[in-house]
N, C-alpha and C positions, 0 to 999 in steps of 0.2 A: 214421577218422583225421580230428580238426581241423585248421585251419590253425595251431596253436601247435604241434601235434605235427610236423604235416609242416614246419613250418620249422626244427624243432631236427633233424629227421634231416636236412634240406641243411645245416642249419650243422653238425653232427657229421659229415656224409662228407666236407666242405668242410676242415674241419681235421686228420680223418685225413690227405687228402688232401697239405697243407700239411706237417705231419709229419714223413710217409716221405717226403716231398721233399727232407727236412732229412734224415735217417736215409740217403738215398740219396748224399747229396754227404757225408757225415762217414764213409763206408765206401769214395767215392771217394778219402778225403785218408789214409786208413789205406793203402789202396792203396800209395799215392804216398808214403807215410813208409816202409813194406818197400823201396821200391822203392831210393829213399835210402839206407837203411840197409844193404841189400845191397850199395851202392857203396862205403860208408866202411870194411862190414863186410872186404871185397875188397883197398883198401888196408891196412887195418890188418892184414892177414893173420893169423896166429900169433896176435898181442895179442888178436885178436877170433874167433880159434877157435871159441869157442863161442855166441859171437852169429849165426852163420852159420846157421843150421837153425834159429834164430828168426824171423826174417826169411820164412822159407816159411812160417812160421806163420802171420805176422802177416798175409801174402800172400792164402794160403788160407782167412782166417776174414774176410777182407774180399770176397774172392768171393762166399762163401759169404751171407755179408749183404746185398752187392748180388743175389745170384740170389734171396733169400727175398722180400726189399720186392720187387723185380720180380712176382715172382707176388702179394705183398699187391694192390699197386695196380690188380692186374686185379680182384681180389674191389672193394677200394675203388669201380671203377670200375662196375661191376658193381650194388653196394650203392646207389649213384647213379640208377643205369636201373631199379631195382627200388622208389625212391623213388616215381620219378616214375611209374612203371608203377602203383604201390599209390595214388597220388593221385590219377589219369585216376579208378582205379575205384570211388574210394571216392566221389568226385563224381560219378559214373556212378550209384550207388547212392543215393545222397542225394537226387540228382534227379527218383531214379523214385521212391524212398520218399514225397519231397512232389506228386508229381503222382497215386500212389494215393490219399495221403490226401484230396485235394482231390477226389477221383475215387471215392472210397469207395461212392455211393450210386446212379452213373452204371452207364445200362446196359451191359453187357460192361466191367464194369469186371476182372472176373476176370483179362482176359486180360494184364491188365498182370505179374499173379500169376507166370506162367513169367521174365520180361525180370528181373523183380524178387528171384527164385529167383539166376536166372544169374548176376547183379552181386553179388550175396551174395556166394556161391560167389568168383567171380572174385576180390573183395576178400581171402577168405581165404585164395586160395593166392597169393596176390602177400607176405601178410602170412608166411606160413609158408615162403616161400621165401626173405623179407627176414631173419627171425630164423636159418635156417638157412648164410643166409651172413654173419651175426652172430659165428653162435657157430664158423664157423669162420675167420672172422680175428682173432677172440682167440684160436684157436688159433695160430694162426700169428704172432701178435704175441711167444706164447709161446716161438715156435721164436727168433724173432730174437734173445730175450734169452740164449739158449746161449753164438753168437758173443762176444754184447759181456761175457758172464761170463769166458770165455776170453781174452777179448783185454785183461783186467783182469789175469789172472793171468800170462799174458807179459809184458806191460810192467811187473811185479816179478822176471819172472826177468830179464827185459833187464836192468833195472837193475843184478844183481846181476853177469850178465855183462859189462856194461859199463864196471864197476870194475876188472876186469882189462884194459881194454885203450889204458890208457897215455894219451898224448899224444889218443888216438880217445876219452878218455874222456867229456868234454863234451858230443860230438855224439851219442854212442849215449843215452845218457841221456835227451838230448834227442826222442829217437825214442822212447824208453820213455815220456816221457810226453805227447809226440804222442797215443801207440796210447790208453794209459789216459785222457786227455782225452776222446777221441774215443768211449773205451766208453763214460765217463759218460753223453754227449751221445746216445747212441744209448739208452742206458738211459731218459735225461729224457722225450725225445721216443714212446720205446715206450710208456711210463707218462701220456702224455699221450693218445697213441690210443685209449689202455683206456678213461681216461675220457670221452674224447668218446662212445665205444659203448656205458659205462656212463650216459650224459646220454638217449642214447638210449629205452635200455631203461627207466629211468627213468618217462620219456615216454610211454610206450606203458602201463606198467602204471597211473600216473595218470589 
């Protein structure tokens, strides 16, 4: 690993990182628009019938988003310590490789031969345990986009329920496109993660 390599994977977990930050507080304000919505939903009774069982949706698909980024951020976190773990060794390695060669002709130099084996080694399973928690938080980047698919397809049905409910009509609407704002926003931001890991890999195959 170069220094241009290793500094685009800190700048690529750096703005994962920043992200799901962003992904975490727009699943918070989804939260807090069910929550809303369940009140107006409450007064307007009857008029908003069937806005009622929407509301736990909107509820439940924002949990479910904040519990998935939670567990991202630990891989995130994670992908960070295994940066810097694959950098120690890859300068570990560098440094024995220029002291063999310099060492090449020097007696017992063999012995350097085992140290120089082990940082190898060391280097490629830091690397293989780096791509292997790569590839699974695109998985998991994948899961997030389920919610914010669903939480698109509610804030059309809000809408349409929202049209029956009168005088409440304004405000439910409003909530419908809260939720659908906020999928966007989760959409943007997931498709920003990809490419930062996509910048990554990039990187590495260069």
């Amino acid at each position: 690993m170069n220094n241009s390599q290793t500094k685009s994977q800190f700048v690529a977990v750096a703005s994962i990182a920043a992200e799901l930050s962003a992904v975490m507080d727009v699943a918070k304000e989804i939260s807090l628009a069910a929550a809303n919505a369940k009140a107006i939903a409450f007064r307007a009774g009857e008029k908003a019938k069937g806005f009622q069982p929407i509301t736990d949706f909107i509820n439940e698909l924002a949990k479910e988003t904040i519990e998935l980024v939670n567990d991202i951020n630990e891989h995130a976190l994670l992908l960070y310590q295994l940066t810097v773990n694959e950098y120690r060794t890859a300068s570990a390695y560098n440094k024995l490789q220029e002291v063999n060669t310099l060492a090449v002709e020097a007696r017992y130099s063999e012995t350097l031969h085992p140290s120089l084996q082990h940082a190898s080694e060391q280097n490629l399973e830091c690397r293989k345990h780096f791509n292997q928690h790569v590839s699974l938080l695109l998985d998991q980047l994948g899961e997030v986009m389920h919610p914010a698919r669903a939480a698109r397809v509610i804030a059309a049905n809000s809408r349409i329920e929202a049209s029956q409910a009168g005088e409440y009509l304004q405000s439910l609407q409003a909530v419908a496109e809260s939720v659908d704002h906020a999928a966007q926003i989760i959409h943007e931001k997931v498709q920003k993660c990809r490419s930062a890991l996509n910048v990554i890999n990039l990187s590495e195959a260069a």
